[in-house]
C-alpha atoms as one frame of an Amber mdcrd trajectory, in Angstrom:
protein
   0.179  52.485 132.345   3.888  51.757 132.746   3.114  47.978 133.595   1.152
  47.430 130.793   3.871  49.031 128.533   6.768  46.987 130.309   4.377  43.561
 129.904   3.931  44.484 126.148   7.804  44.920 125.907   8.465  42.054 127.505
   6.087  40.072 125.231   8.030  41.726 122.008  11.082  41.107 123.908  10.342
  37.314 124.037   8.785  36.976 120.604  11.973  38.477 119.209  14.101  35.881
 121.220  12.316  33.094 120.174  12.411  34.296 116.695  16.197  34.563 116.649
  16.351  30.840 118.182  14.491  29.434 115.177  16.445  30.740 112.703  19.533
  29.908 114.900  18.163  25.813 115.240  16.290  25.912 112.294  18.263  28.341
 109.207  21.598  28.154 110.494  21.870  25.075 112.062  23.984  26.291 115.034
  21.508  26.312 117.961  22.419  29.030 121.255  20.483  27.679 123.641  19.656
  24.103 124.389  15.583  22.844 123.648  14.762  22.637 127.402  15.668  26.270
 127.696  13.616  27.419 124.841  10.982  25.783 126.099  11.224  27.866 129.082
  11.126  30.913 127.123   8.164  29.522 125.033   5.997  28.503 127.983   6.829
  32.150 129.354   5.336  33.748 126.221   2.361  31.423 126.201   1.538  32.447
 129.475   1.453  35.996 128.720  -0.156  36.146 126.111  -3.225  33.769 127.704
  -3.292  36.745 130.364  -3.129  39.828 128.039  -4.752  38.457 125.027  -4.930
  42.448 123.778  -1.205  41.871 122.753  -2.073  39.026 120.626  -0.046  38.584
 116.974   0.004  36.060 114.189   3.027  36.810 113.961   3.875  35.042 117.181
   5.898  31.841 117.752   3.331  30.435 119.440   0.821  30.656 116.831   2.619
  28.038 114.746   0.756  24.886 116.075  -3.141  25.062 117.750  -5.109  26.265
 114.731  -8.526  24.195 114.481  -8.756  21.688 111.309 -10.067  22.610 108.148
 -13.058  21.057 106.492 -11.291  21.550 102.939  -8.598  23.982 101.116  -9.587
  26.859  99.492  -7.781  27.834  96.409  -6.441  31.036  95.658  -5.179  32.670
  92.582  -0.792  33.752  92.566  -0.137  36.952  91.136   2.360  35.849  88.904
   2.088  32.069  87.464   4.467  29.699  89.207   5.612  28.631  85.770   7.342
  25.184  84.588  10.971  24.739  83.418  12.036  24.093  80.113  14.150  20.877
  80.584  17.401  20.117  78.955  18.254  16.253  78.953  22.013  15.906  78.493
  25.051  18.260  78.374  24.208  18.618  74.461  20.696  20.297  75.908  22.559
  22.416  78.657  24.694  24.039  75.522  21.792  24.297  72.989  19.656  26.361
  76.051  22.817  28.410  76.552  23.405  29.330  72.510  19.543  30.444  72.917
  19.959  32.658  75.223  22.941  34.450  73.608  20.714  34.586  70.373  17.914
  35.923  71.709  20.162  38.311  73.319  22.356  39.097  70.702  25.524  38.816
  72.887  27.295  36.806  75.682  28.617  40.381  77.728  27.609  40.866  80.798
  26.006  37.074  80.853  25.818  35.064  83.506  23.871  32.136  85.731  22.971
  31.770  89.018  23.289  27.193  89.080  21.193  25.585  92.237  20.073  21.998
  92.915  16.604  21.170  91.440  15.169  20.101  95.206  12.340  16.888  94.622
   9.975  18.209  97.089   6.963  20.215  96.477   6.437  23.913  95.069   4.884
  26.474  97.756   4.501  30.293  97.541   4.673  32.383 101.109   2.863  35.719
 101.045   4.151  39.006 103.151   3.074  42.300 103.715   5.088  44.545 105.569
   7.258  41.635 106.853   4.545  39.568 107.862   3.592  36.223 106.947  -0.030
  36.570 105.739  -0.469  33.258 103.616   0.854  30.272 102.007   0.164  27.948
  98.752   0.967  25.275  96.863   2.208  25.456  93.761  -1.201  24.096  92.254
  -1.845  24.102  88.474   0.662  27.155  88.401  -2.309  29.246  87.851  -3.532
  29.159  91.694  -2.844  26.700  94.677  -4.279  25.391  98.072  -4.165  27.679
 100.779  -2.299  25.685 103.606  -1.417  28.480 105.584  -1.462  26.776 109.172
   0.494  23.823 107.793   3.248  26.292 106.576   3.051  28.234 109.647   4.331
  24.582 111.631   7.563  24.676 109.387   9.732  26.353 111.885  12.167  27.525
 109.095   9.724  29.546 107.399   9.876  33.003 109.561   6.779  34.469 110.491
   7.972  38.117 110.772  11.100  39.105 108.534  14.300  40.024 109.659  14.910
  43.569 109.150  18.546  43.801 110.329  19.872  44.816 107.060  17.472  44.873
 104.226  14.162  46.636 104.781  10.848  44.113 104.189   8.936  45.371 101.153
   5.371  46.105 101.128   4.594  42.942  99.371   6.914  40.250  99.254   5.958
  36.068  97.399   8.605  34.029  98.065   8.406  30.763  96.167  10.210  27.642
  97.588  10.640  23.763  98.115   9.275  22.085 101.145  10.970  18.685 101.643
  12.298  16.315 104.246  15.660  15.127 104.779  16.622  11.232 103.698  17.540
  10.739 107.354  14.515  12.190 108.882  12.035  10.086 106.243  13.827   7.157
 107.610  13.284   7.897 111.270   9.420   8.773 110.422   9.237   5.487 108.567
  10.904   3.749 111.521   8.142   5.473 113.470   5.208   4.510 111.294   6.305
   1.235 111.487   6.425   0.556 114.863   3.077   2.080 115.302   1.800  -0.149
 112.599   1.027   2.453 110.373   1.200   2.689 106.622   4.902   3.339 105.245
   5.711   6.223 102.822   7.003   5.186  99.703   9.772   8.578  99.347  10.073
  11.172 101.086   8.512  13.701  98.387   5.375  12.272  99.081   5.884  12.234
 103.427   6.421  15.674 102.494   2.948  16.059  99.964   1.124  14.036 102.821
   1.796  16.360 105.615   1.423  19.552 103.489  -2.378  18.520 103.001  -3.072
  17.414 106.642  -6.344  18.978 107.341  -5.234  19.313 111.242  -2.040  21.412
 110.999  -1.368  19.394 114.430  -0.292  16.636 112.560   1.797  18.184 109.992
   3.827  19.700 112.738   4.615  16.353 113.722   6.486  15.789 110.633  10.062
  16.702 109.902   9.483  19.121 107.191  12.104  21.649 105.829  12.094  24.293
 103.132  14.868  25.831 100.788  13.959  29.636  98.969  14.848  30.070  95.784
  12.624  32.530  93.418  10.018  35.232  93.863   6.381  35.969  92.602   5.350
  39.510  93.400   7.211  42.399  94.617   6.544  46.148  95.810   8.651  48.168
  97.766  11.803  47.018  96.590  13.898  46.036  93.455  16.590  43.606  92.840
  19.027  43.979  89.507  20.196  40.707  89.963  18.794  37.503  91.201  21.817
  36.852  93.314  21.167  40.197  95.240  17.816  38.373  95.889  18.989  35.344
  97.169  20.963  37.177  99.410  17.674  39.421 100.353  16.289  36.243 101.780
  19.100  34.900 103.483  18.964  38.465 105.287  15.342  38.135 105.999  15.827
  34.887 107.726  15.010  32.067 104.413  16.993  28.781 104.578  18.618  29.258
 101.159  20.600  25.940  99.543  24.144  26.281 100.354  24.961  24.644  96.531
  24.401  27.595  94.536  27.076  29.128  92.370  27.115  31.416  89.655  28.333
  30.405  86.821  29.274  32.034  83.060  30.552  29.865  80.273  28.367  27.205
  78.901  30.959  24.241  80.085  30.609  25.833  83.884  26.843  25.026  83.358
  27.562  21.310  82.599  30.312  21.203  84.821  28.627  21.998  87.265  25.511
  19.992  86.797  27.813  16.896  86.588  29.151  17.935  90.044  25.555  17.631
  91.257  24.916  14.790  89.805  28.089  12.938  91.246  27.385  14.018  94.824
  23.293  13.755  94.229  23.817  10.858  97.143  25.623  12.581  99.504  23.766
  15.553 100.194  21.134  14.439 102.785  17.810  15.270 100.682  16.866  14.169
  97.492  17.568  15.995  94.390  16.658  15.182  90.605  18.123  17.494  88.448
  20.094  21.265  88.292  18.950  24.291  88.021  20.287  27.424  85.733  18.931
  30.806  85.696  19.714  33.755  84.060  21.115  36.676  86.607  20.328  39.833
  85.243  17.118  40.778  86.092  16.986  43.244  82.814  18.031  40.192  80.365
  15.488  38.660  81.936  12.345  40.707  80.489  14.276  40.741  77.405  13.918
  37.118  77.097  10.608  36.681  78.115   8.074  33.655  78.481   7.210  31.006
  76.591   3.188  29.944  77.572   4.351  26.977  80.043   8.191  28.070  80.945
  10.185  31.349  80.715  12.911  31.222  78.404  15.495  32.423  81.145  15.649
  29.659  82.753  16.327  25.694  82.367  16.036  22.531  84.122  19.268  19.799
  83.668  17.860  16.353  84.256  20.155  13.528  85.464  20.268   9.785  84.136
  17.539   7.765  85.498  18.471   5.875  88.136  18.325   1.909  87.322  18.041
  -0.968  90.023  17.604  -5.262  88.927  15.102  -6.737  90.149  12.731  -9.795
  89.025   9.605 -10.153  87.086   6.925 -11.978  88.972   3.978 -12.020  87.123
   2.389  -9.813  83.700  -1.192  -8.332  83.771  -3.275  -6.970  81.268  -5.242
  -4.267  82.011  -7.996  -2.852  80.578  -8.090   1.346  79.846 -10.938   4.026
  79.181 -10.879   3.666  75.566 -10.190  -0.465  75.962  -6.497  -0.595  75.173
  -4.884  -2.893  76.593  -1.955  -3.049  78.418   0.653  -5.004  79.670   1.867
  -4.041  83.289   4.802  -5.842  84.730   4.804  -6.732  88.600   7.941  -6.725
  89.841   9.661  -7.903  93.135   9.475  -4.706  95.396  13.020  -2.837  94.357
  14.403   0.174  95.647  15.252   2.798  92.402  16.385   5.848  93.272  15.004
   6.416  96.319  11.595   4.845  95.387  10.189   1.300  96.000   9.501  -0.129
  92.339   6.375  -2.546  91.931   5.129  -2.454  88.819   5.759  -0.921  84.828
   4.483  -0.767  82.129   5.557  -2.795  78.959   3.436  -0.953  76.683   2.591
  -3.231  73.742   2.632  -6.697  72.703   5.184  -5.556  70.129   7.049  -3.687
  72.968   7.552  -6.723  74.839   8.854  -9.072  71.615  11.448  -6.237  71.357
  12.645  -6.883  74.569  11.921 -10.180  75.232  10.573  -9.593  78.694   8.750
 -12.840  80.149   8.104 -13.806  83.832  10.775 -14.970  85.921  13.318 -12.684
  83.779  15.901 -10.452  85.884  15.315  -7.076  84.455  16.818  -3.366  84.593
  14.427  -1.145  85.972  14.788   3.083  85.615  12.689   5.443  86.936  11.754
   7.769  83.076  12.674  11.526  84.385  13.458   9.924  87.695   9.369   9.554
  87.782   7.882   6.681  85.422   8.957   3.224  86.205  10.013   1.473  82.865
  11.830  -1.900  81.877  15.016  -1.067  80.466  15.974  -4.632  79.332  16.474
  -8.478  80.162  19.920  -9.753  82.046  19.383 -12.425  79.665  22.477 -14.272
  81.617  20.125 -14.454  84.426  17.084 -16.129  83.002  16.124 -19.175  84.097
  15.883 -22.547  81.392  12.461 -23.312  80.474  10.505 -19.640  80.303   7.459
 -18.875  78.183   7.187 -16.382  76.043   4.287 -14.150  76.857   1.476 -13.545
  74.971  -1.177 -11.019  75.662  -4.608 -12.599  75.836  -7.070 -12.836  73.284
  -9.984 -12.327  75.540 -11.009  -8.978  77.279  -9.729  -9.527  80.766 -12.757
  -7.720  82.358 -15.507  -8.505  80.149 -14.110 -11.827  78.363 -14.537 -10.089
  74.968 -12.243 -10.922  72.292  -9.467  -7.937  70.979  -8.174  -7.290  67.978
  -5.553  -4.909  66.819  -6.735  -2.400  64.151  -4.310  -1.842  61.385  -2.805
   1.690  62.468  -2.016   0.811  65.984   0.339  -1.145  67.928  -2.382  -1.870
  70.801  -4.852  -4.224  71.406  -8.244  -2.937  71.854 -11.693  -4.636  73.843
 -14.269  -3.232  71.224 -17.315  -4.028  74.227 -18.899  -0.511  75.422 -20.094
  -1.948  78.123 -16.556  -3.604  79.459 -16.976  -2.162  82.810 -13.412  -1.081
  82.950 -13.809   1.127  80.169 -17.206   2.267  81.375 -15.308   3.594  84.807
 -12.227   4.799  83.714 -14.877   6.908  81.297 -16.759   7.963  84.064 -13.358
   8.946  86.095 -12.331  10.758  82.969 -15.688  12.609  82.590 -14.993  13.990
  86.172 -11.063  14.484  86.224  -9.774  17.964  86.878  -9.546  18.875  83.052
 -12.610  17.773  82.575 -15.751  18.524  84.358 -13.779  18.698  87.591 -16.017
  16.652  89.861 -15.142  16.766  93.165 -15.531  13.926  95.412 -15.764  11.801
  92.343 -12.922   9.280  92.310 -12.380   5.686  91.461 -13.934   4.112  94.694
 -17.368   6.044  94.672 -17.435   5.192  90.650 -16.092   1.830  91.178 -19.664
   1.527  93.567 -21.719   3.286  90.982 -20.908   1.067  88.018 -20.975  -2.014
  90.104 -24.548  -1.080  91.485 -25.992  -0.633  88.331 -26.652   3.384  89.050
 -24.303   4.628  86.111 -23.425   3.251  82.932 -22.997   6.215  80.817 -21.539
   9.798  81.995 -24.845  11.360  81.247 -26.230   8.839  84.015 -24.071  11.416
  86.360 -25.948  13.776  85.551 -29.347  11.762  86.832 -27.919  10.974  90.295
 -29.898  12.301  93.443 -29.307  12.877  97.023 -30.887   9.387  97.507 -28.607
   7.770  95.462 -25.702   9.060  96.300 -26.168   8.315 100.244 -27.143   4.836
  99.741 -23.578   4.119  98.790 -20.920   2.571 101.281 -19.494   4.723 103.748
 -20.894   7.631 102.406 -22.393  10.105 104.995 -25.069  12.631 104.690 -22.716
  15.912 104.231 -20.218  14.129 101.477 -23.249  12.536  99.216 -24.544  16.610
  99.336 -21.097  18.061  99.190 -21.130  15.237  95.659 -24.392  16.298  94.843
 -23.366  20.077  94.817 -20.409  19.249  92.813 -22.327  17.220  90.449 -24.544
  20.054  90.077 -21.680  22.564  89.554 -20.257  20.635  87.236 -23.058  21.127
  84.447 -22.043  24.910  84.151 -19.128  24.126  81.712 -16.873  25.057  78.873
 -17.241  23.553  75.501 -13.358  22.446  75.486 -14.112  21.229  79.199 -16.876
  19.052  78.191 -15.634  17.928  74.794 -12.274  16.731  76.864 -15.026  15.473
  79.006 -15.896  12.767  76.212 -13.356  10.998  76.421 -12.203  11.218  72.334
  -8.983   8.811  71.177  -6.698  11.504  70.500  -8.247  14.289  71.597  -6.728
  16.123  74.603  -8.176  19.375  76.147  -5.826  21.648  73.780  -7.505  20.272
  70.594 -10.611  20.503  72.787  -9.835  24.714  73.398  -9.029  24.713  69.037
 -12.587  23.181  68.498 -14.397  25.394  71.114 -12.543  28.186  68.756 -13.490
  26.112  65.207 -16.828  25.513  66.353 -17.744  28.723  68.221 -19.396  26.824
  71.664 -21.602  24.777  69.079 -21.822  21.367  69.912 -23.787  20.511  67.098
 -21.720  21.644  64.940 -18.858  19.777  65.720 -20.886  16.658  65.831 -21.901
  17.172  62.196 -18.519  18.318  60.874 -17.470  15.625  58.172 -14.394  14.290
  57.628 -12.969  16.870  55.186 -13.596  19.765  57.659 -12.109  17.954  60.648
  -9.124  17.630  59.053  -8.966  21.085  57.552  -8.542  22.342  60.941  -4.635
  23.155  62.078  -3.756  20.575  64.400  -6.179  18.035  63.332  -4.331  15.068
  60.860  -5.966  12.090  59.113  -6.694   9.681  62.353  -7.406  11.882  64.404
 -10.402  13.007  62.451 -11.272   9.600  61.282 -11.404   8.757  65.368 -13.996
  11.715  66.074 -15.829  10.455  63.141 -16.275   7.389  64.562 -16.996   8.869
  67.883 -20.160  10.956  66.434 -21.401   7.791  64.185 -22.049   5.803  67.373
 -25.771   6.815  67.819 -25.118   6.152  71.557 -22.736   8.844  71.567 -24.589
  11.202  70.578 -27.768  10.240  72.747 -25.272  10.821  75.685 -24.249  13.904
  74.979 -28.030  15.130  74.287 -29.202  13.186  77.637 -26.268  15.636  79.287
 -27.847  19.353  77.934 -31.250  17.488  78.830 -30.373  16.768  82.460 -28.938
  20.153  82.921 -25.473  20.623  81.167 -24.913  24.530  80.009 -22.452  25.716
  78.065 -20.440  28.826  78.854 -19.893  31.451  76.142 -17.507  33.244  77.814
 -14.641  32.096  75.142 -16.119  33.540  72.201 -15.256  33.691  68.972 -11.351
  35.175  68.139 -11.528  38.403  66.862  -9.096  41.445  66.729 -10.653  43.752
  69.289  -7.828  43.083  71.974  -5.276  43.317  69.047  -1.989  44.382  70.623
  -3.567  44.587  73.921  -2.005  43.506  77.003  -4.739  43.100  80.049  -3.796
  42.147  83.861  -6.016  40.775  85.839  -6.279  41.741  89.849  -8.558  40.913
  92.728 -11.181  37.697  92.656 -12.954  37.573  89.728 -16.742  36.912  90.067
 -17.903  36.178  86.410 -15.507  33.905  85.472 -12.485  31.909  87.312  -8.732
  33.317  85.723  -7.931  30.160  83.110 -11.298  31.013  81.858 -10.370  34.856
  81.524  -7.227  34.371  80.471  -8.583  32.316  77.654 -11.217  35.112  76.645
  -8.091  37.720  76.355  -6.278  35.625  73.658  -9.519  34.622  71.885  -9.997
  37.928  71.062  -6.142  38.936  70.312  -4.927  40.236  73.492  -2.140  39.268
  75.547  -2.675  38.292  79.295   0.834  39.873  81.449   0.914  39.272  85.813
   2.586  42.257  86.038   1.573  45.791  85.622   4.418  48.550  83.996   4.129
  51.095  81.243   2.968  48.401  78.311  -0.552  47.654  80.433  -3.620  48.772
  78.123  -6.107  47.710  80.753  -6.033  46.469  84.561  -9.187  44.143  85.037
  -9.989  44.708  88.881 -12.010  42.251  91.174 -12.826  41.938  94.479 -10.336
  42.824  97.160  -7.742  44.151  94.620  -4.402  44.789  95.990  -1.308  46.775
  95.062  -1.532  46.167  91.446  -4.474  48.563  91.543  -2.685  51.091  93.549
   0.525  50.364  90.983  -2.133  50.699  87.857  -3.625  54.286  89.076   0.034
  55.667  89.601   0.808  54.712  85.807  -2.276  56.110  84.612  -3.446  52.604
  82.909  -6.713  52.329  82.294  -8.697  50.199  85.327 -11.955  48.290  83.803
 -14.540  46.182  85.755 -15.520  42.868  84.577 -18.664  44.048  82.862 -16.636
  46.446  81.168 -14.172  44.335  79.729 -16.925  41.851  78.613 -18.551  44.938
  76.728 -15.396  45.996  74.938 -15.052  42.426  73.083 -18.784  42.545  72.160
């Protein structure tokens, strides 16, 4: 009995060690030991654990690498919405976010901001209970994420169990942070690729996007990956007044936490300091595009609230776009879903800001008499929000004698159909349905994530379809088989059924879903979600609204409901959509009708929902007047609970709120 105890102490023992190392190498970057003799230590506590597998924990250093590859990611809801940040442009923005906040407030005592670097990596959330890392996700939609649990597990920063030195771990603790690799570690893993003759990354945000999705975690812990905490989703078991006393929570715990952070008061610290930032944005080792400012006080906080997208607390400074010359070689016209066409610059390979440049977009014909861009033309090139590549203008001391104009063709470049401009618009337009560019960029539409959300569905496998003659029209989607999916290129048995499925899943939609689906000029999938509401799920109705009605409807101007008129007086149009309900398609009535029966009503939602996915619930709450919280507190009217429900339940009980089941929520906005 005693050796078993001693062998289980000696396993904690070892565990604990190897912990501490980590966040010695890994956190603090001031390693005790040297990497031979961890290894020692490691292969020690392998060993063990092989012979007494009853002492096994996932907790474990040596369950960061070894887990067997995934066929896919499953996606999985966060408790509280990993929102977007407002941003604010230029110092004039900084000040107009601060004077906001003192409104809404009605004072500037007591106020203050916590001022961090705005990391260009990509947004995870890491789940514990009782200390314990239980899961990870990506940031997602905001709404949910990809599980990618074993590839955060390989990040040797992230600690698996918490340090509990000083601050006890809470019951439930989401930590939300930025995974991202270091500009001198992207250059060695270039150097790498190269030599191995393997593809090159093109910045290290997307090294670092690459080896978060890596189906074999084995790979992703082959990559160089780092993480810095910032925020927090979910907490129970312990409160923080400030989100200073936070930051220093996770520091405690064992989190890397950027070493840039200040807090700051008056509104010309907050530009002050992002103009620090910005002037030392190349000297920090990682890349960064933008500042960070958050208000401190948790309390002034939930005073301020959310906005739908972004909580008004908190604000995003941008910094200039980076520019970089570089050379025109050549303009092409392409050819888009709805036939516009546009004129896309390709440009000798430049680096801007971190990112190798080959191409941008000149817009318009009109665009490019404005600047005068033609080829052979030395050009400033900037990177729009650090993102976008875009022609700034011509070093017109640079161009060569003897250059052309250019001209955009008047000939369809894919179907050899002429264009015209119509009188409203700027862009030139290929008027052929049948231009097979515009018939797959519909089809690509028709299954983008907005959309139908087609799975399996992208360019290449519609690029086959069209070309094969199997699909003209989205409806033809709907016709596919098993057969005809497998007879494609490089398409094996399991994909064409794991297609097939998705095809078939696909046909259970939403009427915003499916009229974003269609591919309208000018309608996106929020004027999609105000006809699903206009129209009440009634396709038919919306295909016979005239002109007058369209444009009665808020949002809805003059050409946008001349465009949908034209849309439904194209008999085609309105075959396809009929061949769709024929071959299957269903509409969802989930999103009825607004009313007032969840008038002043504030729902949470907890657990996996089985009658409808959370976007879908969360759009049946404000249909019918409620308001849709992640939190539960005093102001809950009603805790939804699903599957598996966790402590909001427990939380919901304690307050007395009233708990509902799906069903019963359903029934009370009959």
């Amino acid at each position: 009995m005693n050796k078993i105890l001693n062998i289980k102490k000696h396993i904690t023992d070892l565990r604990d060690k190897l912990n501490e190392h980590n966040h010695s190498y890994y956190v603090l970057d001031s390693p005790i030991i040297s990497d031979s003799e961890y290894d020692i230590l490691l292969r020690e506590l392998e060993s063990l654990e092989k012979k007494n597998p009853e002492f096994a924990s996932s907790d474990s250093p040596t369950q960061r690498v070894g887990a067997t590859p995934l066929d896919t990611f499953q996606r999985i809801d966060h408790r509280i919405p990993m929102l977007s940040l407002e941003n604010a442009m230029d110092n004039k923005e900084i000040h107009a976010f601060y004077e906001r906040i003192v409104k809404k407030l009605e004072t500037s005592q007591n106020l203050s901001f916590i001022a961090e670097p705005k990391l260009d990596g990509i947004g995870v959330e890491l789940v514990y209970e009782n200390g314990t890392f239980q899961y990870g996700l990506t940031r997602g939609d905001g709404l949910s994420g990809e599980d990618i649990t074993q590839n955060l597990r390989t990040i040797r920063s992230i600690p698996l169990k918490l340090r509990t030195n000083e601050i006890k771990a809470p019951e439930l603790l989401e930590v939300r942070g930025e995974v991202f690799i270091m500009i001198d570690d992207f250059k060695k893993l270039n150097q790498t690729r190269s030599k191995e003759e393997e593809s090159l990354f093109a910045n290290p945000r997307n090294a670092a996007a690459g080896s978060l999705r890596q189906l074999d975690p084995k790979i992703t812990a082959t990559r160089p990956l780092s993480i810095n905490c910032y925020d927090c989703g979910e907490i129970v078991g312990s409160n923080f007044k400030n989100h200073i006393d936070f930051l220093n929570a996770l520091k405690s715990w064992g989190f890397p936490v950027n070493n840039n952070i200040q807090k700051v008061i008056k509104p010309e610290e907050l530009v002050k300091y992002h103009q620090d930032l910005e002037s030392k944005r190349n000297t920090l080792g990682y890349e960064i595009d933008g500042s960070v400012f958050k208000v401190d006080n948790m309390e002034q906080r939930n005073i301020l609230g959310l906005r739908s997208r972004s909580p008004r607390w908190a604000a995003a400074g941008k910094f200039k776009a980076q520019q970089a010359n570089t050379i025109i070689k050549d303009i092409i016209a392409s050819v888009g879903r709805t036939g516009a066409i546009t004129p896309v610059a390709s440009l000798e390979p430049v680096n801007v800001g971190g990112v190798i440049v080959t191409n941008a977009t000149l817009h318009n014909q009109d665009e490019i008499n404005k600047k005068d861009v033609r080829v052979g033309d030395t050009v400033i090139v900037q990177r729009a929000g650090d993102v976008i590549p875009e022609i700034v203008k011509v070093v017109i001391e640079k161009r060569p004698k003897g250059l052309s104009r250019y001209i955009l063709p008047t000939k369809c470049p894919s179907c050899n159909q002429k264009v015209k401009k119509e009188d409203s618009e700027a862009v030139l337009r290929c008027f052929n349905y049948d231009c097979s560019k515009q018939v797959k960029g519909r089809i690509i539409h028709f299954a983008s994530k907005n959309a139908l959300d087609i799975d399996g569905l992208g360019e290449k496998i519609v690029n086959q379809l069209v070309d094969k003659n199997m699909v003209r029209t989205v409806d033809d989607i709907f016709k596919l088989n098993l057969d005809d999916i497998a007879s494609l290129d490089r398409m094996a048995e399991k994909s064409a059924t794991n297609l097939i499925n998705s095809i078939n899943e696909s046909k259970h939609s939403t009427f915003a879903r499916f009229v974003y689906a269609l591919g309208i000029r000018n309608v996106g999938y929020h004027l999609s979600k105000v006809f699903q509401e206009t129209f009440q799920n009634d396709i038919e109705k919306f295909i016979s609204a005239d002109y007058e009605s369209l444009e009665s409807i808020d949002e809805v101007g003059p050409i946008v409901a001349e465009t949908i008129r034209e849309f439904w007086e194209k008999n085609e149009n309105v075959k396809i959509v009929l061949s769709c309900f024929k071959n299957g398609l269903e509409i969802k009535t989930t999103d009825a009708k607004r009313t007032n029966k969840l008038d002043n009503k504030v729902i949470v939602f907890t657990g996996a929902l089985i009658q409808f996915t959370r976007q879908e619930a969360r759009e049946m709450v404000e249909s019918n007047g409620g308001t849709v919280s992640s939190s539960i507190s005093k102001k809950t009217s009603y805790l939804v609970s699903g599957e598996k429900s966790g402590s909001k339940l427990d939380k919901a009980k304690k307050l007395n709120v009233t708990i509902l089941s799906e069903a019963e929520l359903l029934k009370l906005i009959q």
